[in-house]
Each structure stands twice: as structure tokens, then as C-alpha cells.
N, C-alpha and C positions, 0 to 999 in steps of 0.2 A: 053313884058311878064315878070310877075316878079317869080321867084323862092323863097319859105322861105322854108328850110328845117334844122332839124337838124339828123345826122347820128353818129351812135354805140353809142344810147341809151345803156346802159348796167342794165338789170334785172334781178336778181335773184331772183328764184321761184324756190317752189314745183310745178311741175306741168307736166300732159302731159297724154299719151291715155293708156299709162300701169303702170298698181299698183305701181311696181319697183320705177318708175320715180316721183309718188307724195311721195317720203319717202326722196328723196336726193337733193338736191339744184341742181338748173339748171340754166345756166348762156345762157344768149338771149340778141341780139344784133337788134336794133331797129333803121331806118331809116324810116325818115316819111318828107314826101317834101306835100307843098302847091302851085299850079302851078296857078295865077290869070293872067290872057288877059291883063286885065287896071290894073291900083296903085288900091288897094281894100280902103274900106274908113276905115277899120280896119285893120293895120297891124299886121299880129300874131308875138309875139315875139319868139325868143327860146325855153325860160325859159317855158313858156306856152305850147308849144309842147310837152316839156318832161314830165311835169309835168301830161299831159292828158296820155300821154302814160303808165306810171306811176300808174296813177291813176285806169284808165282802167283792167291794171293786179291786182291792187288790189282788183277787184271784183269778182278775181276768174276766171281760164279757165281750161277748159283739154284742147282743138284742140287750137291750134297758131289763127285756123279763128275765134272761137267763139271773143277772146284776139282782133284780130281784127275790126271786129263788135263793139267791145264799143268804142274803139278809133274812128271810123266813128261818132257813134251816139253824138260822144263829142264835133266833129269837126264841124257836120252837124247843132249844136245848134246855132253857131256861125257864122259861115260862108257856103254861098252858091254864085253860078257862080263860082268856083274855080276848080281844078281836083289835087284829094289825089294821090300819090302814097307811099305805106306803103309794108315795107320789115321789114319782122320779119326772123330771124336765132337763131336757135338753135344750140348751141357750145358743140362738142365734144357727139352725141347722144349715145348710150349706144346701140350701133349695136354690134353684138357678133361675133368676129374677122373680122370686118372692122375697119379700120382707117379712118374716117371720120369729117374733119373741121367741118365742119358745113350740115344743114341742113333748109328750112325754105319755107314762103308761101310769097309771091309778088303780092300787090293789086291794084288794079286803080280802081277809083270811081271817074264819077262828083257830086259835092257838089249841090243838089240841095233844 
């Protein structure tokens, strides 16, 4: 089994489900693994990972899952038989008197 992943993407965005939140920079933390059975005849690089993830939030999100979803859709273009696991965290959310690290949504999809 082979693993390619890279972890604490780091993104900063306007973005998220309350007004407040698309006016201030938000800082998200991105782990995204490719899990293939056999050697794939494509191996994805790093750099390509980030860059998808990256890429993805530039299209704009409010919900972490919509942000999600396009990173699938970018991944799914390229590679299938493999199984995503993608963890998105959101750093330091703006709960009113909590203290709270983080915050986020954790995905698994096979690639088909």
C-alpha cells in the first residue's frame, strides 16, 4: 500500500458561515493523504497536492465542505482506485469566551 500525503497545508482566507468571519483573515490547516493498493502509474507529487488544495480555496468557500468538494473534484480528474483522506482545521475560530485550537471537518472518499 502506498501513502502520498502532505500535512499543515497552511491557508489563509476570508472566509466562513458568519458575515464577521468573511471580513478577517482566517488561518486553516490542510492535510490531505492519497492511499493506492499497487504503485499508481502516476505518482502525485507534494507540490501538486498543495497546489490543488490551494487552488480549490481560491474558488471561494463559506462551509470547510463546500472547500472540500473542489479539492475531490481536482483529485478525481486525475486519479481513481485510490481513497482521499482530507482534514481541513480551522485555527483559533471566533467562539465568544471559548478557547478553542482549532476547529474542522475530516473526509474519506474513494477515487473513482
Amino acid at each position: 500500500m502506498y501513502n502520498v500525503f502532505a500535512e499543515g497545508i497552511e491557508v489563509i482566507k476570508k472566509a466562513g458561515v458568519y458575515s464577521e468571519e468573511s471580513l478577517v483573515d482566517n488561518t486553516f490547516l490542510v492535510d490531505i493523504r492519497l492511499t493506492f493498493i499497487e504503485k499508481p502509474s502516476i505518482i502525485p507529487d507534494y507540490e501538486m497536492l498543495c497546489n490543488d488544495v490551494i487552488q480549490a480555496a481560491e474558488q471561494g468557500f463559506e462551509w470547510i465542505e463546500e472547500w472540500i468538494e473542489n479539492i475531490i473534484l481536482k483529485l478525481s480528474a486525475r486519479f481513481q482506485g485510490c481513497k482521499v483522506l482530507i482534514k481541513v482545521r480551522k485555527k483559533n475560530p471566533a467562539f465568544i469566551h471559548k478557547n478553542v485550537q482549532t476547529v474542522g471537518v475530516e473526509y474519506e472518499q474513494e477515487l473513482k
